[in-house]
N, C-alpha and C positions, 0 to 999 in steps of 0.2 A: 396781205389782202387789204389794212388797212389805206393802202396806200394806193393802190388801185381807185381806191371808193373816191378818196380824196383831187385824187387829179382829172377824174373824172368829172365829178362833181364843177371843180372849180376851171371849168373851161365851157363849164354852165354855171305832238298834242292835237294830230291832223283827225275832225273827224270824217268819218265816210260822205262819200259827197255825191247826189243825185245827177245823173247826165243833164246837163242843162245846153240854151241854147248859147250862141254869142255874141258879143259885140260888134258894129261893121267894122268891117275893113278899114284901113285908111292908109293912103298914100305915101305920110311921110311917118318917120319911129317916133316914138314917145321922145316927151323931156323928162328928166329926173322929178321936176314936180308934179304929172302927170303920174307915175308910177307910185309917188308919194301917196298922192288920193285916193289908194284904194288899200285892206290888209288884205294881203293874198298868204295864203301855205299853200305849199308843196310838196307831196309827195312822190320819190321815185323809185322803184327797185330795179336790180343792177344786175344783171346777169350777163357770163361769160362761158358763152357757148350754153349749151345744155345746165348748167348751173345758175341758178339762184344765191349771189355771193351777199346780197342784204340789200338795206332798204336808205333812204339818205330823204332826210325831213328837213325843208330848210323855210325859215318865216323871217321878218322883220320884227324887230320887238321894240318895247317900246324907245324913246329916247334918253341917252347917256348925256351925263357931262363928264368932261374930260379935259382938265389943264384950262378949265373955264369955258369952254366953248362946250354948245348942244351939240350932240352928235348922233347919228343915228344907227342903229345897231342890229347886223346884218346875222342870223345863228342857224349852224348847219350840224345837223347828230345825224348820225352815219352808226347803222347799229348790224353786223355781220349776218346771216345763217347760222345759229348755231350748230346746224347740223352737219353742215360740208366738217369734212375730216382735216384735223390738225389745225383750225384754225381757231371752234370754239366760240365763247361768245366775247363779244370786241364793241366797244360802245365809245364812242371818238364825239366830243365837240369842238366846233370851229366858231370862234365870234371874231366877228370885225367891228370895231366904231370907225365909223366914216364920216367925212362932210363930203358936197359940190362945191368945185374950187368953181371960178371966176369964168372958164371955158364952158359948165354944167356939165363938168364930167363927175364920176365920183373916187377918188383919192382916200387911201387909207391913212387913219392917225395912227392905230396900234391894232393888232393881229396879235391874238393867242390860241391856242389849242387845249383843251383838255381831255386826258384819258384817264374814262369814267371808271372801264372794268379793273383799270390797276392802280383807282386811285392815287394819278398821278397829275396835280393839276397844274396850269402855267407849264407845263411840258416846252411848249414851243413859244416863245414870245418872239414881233418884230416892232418893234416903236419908231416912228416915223418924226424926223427933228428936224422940221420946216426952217427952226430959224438958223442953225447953225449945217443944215443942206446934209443930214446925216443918215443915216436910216442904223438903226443898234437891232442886234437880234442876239438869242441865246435858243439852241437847238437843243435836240433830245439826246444828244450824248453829252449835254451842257459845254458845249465850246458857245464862246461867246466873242463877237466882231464886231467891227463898223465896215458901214458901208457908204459911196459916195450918192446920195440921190439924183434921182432924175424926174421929172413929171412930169405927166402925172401918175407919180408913184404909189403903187398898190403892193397888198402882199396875195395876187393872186384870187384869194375869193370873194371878192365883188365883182369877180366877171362875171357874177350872177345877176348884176345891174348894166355894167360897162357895155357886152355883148348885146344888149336889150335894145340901146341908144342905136346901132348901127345897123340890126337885122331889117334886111329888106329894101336897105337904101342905095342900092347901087355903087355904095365905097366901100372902100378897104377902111380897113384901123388897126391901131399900134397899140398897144397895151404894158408899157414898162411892169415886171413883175420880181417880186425879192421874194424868193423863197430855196432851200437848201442851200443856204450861205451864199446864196450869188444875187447878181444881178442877172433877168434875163428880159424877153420880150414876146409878147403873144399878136403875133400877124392875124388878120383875118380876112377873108374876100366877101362879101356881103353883095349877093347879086340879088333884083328882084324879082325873079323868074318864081310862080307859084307853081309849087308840087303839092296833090293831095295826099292825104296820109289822115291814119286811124289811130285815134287816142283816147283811152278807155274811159274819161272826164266829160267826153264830147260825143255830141250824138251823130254819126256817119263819120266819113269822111269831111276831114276839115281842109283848110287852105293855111299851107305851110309855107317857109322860107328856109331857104337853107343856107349857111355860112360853113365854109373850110375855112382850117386855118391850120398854123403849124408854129412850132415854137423855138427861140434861140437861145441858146446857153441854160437853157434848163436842163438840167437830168432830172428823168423820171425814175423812179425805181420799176422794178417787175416787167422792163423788156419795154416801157412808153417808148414809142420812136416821136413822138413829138407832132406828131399828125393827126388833125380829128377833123369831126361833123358837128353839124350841130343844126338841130333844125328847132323853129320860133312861130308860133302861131300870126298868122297874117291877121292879127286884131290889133286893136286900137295899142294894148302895153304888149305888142312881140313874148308874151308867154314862153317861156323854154320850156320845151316840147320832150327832146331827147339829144343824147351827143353821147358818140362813137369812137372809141381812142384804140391806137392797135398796142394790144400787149400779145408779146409771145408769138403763136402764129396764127392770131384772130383777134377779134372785135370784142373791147370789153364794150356794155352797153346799159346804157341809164334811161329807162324810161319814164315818163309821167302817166301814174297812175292815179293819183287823188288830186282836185286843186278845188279851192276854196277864194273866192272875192268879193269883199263886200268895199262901196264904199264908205267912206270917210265923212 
């Protein structure tokens, strides 16, 4: 299940948050400094089918250094239903420290995981070795490899920022991604067609964006065919909204139900 939450997640302390109104619209997507300027959280819960599988909180926090460079530090906890059967309670964190490389994309330097409920932490590490072109990871069954990089290389969940940059702009984008010991690559279509749609942060119907995409050389666990949705609030920073991945013979599904922005 954990793994569900996660690949969902990543192809997108919260308190309760009043339906407010939003920002205008605007033509073209955010820059990563633009996104900077404001702390936003997020909350989603996930359900598949008739099931409520848990909840996924994801914020920016404050900034890292890392190998001497400031970095900025991207953390997603993903906490199950304990009620659904045979799964229990399951408490997952994800951090990323990232920079904006020279194109003002965002590139990861290291990716780890932590698992809270079994006290198992650095679970997942991938370190990213700009100068020697390498990318090192050690997985959860502790195999440990190299990999050849390519940029701009991510381990996958900062396409909670990457997806942000594209939504709504009438392009496609390519997303190199390292994750389960490979190299793969996340496509996306980014048309600007507005669809309305209801989200429970917002008051009525808002104006949304939608992005498909699909992915190569990834394996998902739990029946991911590599295909999803994704839909981004037509406001000034593309808000991720919801995204839809098919496991098994239906839709798992991430929705946003609490979000918080202040600026900076």
């Amino acid at each position: 299940m954990r793994y569900i939450l996660f690949f969902i997640i990543s192809f997108l302390a919260i308190p309760a948050v009043a339906q407010h109104g939003l920002p205008d619209q605007k033509e073209y997507s955010p820059t990563m400094a633009e996104l900077f300027s404001v702390k936003e959280t997020f909350k989603y819960e996930v359900k598949y089918g008739f099931l409520k599988l848990g909840h996924v909180e994801v914020m920016l926090l404050s900034d890292s250094v890392h190998n001497g460079r400031e970095m900025k530090h991207l953390f997603t906890e993903i906490r199950s239903n304990p009620r659904i059967p045979l799964v229990g309670r399951e408490i997952d964190q994800f951090n990323s420290l990232f920079f904006v490389n020279e194109n003002g994309l965002p590139v990861t330097e290291t990716y780890w995981k932590d698992n809270i409920d079994e006290n198992e932490y650095d679970e997942i590490r991938y370190n990213f070795d700009r100068v020697n072109g390498i990318v090192t990871y050690k997985e959860e069954d502790d195999t440990r490899d190299t990999l050849a990089l390519e940029e701009p290389a991510t381990a996958g969940h900062i396409i909670f920022y990457f997806s942000r940059l594209f939504a709504g702009s009438d392009s496609s984008s390519i997303m190199p991604v390292y994750v389960t010991k490979r190299a793969g690559k996340i496509f996306m279509d980014n048309p600007k067609d507005i669809e309305m749609r209801k989200y429970a942060p917002f008051d009525g119907k808002v104006k949304t964006y939608l992005s498909t995409g699909r992915t190569e050389n990834i394996d998902g666990p739990f029946g991911f065919s590599g295909d999803f949705r994704a839909w981004f609030l037509a406001d000034d920073l593309r808000v991720p909204l919801e995204a839809r991945v098919k496991v098994f013979l239906g839709n798992a599904i991430v929705r946003l139900i609490e979000y918080k922005r202040e600026d900076l």
